[in-house]
C-alpha positions as CSV (number, residue, x, y, z in Angstrom):
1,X,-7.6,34.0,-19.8
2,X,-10.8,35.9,-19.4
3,X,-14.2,35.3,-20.9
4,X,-13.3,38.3,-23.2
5,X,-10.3,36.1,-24.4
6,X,-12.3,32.8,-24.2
7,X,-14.9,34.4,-26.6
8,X,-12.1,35.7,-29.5
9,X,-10.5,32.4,-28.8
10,X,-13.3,30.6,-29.6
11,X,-14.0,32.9,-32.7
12,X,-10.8,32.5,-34.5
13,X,-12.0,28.7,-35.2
14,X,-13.2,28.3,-38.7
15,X,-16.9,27.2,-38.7
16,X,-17.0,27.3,-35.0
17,X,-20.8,28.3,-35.8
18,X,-22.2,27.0,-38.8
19,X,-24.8,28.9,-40.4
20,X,-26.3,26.4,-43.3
21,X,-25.6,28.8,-46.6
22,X,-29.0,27.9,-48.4
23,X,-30.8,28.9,-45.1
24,X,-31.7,25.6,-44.5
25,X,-32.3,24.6,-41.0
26,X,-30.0,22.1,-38.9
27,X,-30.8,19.4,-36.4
28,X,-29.6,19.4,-33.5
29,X,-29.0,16.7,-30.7
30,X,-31.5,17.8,-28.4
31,X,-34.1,17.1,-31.8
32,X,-34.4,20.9,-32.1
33,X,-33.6,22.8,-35.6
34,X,-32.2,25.8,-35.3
35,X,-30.8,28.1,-38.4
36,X,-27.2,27.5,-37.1
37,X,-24.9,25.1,-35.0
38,X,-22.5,25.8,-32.1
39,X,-19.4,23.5,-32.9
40,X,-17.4,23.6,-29.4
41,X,-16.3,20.4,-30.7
42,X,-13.7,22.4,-33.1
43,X,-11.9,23.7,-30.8
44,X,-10.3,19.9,-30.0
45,X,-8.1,20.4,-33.0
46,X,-6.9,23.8,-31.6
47,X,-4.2,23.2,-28.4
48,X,-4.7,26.8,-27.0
49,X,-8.1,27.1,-27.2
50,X,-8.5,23.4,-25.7
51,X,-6.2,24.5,-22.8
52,X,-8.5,27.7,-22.3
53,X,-11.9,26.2,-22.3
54,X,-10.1,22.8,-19.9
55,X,-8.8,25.9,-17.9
56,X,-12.2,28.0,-16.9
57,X,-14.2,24.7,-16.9
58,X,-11.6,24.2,-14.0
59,X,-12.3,27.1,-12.5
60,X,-16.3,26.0,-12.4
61,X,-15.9,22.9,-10.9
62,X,-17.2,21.9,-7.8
63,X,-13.8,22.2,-5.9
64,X,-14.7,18.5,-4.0
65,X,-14.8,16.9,-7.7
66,X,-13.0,13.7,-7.9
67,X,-14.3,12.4,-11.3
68,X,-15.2,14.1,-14.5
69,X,-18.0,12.8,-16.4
70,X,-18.8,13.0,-20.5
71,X,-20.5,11.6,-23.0
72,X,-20.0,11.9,-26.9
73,X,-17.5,13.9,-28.8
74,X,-19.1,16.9,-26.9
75,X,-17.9,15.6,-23.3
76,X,-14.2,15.9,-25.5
77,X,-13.1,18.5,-23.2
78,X,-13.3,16.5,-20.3
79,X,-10.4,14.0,-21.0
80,X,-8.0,17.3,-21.3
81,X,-9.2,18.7,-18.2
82,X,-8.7,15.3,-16.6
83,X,-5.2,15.0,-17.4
84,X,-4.4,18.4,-17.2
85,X,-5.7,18.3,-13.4
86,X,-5.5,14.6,-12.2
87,X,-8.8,13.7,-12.1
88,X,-10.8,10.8,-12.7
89,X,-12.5,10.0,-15.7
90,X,-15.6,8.2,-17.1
91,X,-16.9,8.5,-20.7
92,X,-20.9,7.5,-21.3
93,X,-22.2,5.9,-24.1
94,X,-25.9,5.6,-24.6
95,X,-25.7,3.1,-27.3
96,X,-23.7,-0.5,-27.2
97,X,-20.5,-0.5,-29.5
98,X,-20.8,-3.0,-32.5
99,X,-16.8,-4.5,-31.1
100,X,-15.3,-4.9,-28.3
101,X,-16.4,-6.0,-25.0
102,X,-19.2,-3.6,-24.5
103,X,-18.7,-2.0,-21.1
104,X,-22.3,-2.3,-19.6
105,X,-22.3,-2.2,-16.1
106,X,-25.1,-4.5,-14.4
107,X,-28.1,-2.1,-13.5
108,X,-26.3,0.8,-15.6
109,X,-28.3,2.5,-18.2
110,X,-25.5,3.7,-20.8
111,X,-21.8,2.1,-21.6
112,X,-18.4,2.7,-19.6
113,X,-15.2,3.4,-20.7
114,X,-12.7,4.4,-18.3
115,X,-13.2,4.9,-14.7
116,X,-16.0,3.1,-12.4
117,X,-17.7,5.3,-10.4
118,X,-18.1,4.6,-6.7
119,X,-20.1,6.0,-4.0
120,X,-17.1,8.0,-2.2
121,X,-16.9,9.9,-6.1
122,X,-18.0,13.4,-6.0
123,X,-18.6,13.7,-9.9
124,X,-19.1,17.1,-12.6
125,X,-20.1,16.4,-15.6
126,X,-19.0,18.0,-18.9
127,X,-20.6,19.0,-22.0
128,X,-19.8,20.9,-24.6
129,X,-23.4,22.9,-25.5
130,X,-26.4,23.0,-23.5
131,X,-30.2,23.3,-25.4
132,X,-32.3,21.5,-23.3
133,X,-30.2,19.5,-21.1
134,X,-31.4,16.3,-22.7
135,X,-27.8,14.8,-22.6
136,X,-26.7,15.8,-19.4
137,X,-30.1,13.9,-17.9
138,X,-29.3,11.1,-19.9
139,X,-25.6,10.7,-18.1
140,X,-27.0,11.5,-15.1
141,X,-29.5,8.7,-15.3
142,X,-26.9,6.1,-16.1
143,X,-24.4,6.7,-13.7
144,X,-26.7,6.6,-11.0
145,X,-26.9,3.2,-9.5
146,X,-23.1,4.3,-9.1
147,X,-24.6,5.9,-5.6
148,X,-21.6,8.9,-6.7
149,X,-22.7,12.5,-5.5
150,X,-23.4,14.3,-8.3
151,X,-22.0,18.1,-7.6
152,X,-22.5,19.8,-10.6
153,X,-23.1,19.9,-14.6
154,X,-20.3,22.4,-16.7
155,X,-21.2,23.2,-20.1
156,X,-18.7,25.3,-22.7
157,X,-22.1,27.3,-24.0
158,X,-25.6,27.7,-22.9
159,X,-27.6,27.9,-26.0
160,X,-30.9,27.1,-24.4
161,X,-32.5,27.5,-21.6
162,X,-33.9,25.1,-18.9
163,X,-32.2,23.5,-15.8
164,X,-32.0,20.7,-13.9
165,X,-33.6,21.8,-10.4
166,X,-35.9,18.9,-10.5
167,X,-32.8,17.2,-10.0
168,X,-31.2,19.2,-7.9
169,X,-27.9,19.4,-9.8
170,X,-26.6,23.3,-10.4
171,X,-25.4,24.0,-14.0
172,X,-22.8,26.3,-14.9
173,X,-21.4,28.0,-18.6
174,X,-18.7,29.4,-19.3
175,X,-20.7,31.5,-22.4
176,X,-24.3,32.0,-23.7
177,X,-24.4,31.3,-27.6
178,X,-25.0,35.7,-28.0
179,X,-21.4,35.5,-26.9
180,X,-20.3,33.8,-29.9
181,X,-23.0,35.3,-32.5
């Protein structure tokens, strides 16, 4: 499936963007407002538009990728394409669960679930929108003391701009949010 298809895909979903019907403005992770919301977060509840996003995040990852990396419903994505392609995965959390056993690793800044990163993982992260890239320097901070090679950051949509050369981690997106607008 082509971007083309990706796009009309994507468009089909009801309320994939949500444009506030009073004009009002909405908050966004990043602690921007904007006067709509890219829900790539959707698209989970539709099988062949999952499969198509999972399939052309694929085809941007780092080919020497052996663990995916999310955080949050956004990072959603990531556990399809990890299944659908045998790879690793590790899901962040910033904030400590209320239950459970509260997976904080010693000298880790955010919460585990799933797979332990090592230093022989080459890992790609996942999100689903990119504003500032606020989230995706959050993960990256906490899996760190992991001493994995970070290869690359794959987000669904780029709505903002920004990148994370300081870091020297390449981003790639599958669309920009005029794609969807």
């Amino acid at each position: 499936m082509g971007k083309k298809d990706l796009i009309e895909e994507l468009k089909k979903i009801p309320e994939i963007i949500y444009e506030d019907p009073y004009g009002r403005h909405v908050g966004l992770a990043s602690g921007c407002v904007s006067n709509f919301y890219i829900d790539v977060k959707r698209a989970c509840g539709y099988p062949e538009t999952l499969n198509a996003i999972c399939d052309a995040l694929y085809e941007n990852l780092d080919k020497r990728t052996t663990c995916v990396v999310a955080g949050g419903y956004g990072g959603t994505p990531a556990v399809y394409l990890a299944g659908k392609y045998n790879l690793k995965l590790t899901l962040l959390r910033m904030e400590r669960k209320q239950h459970g056993k509260s997976s904080l690793i010693e000298g880790w800044a955010g919460f585990i679930e799933g797979y332990v990163l090592t230093k022989d993982d080459k890992a790609s992260f996942i999100d689903d929108v990119w504003t500032t890239g606020g989230s995706l320097r959050k993960m990256i901070k906490a899996i760190r003391p992991s001493e994995a090679e970070i290869v690359g950051c794959n987000v669904v949509v780029r709505r903002g701009e920004g990148n994370l050369d300081d870091l020297g981690i390449p981003v790639k997106h599958l669309l920009v949010t005029e794609d969807l607008l």
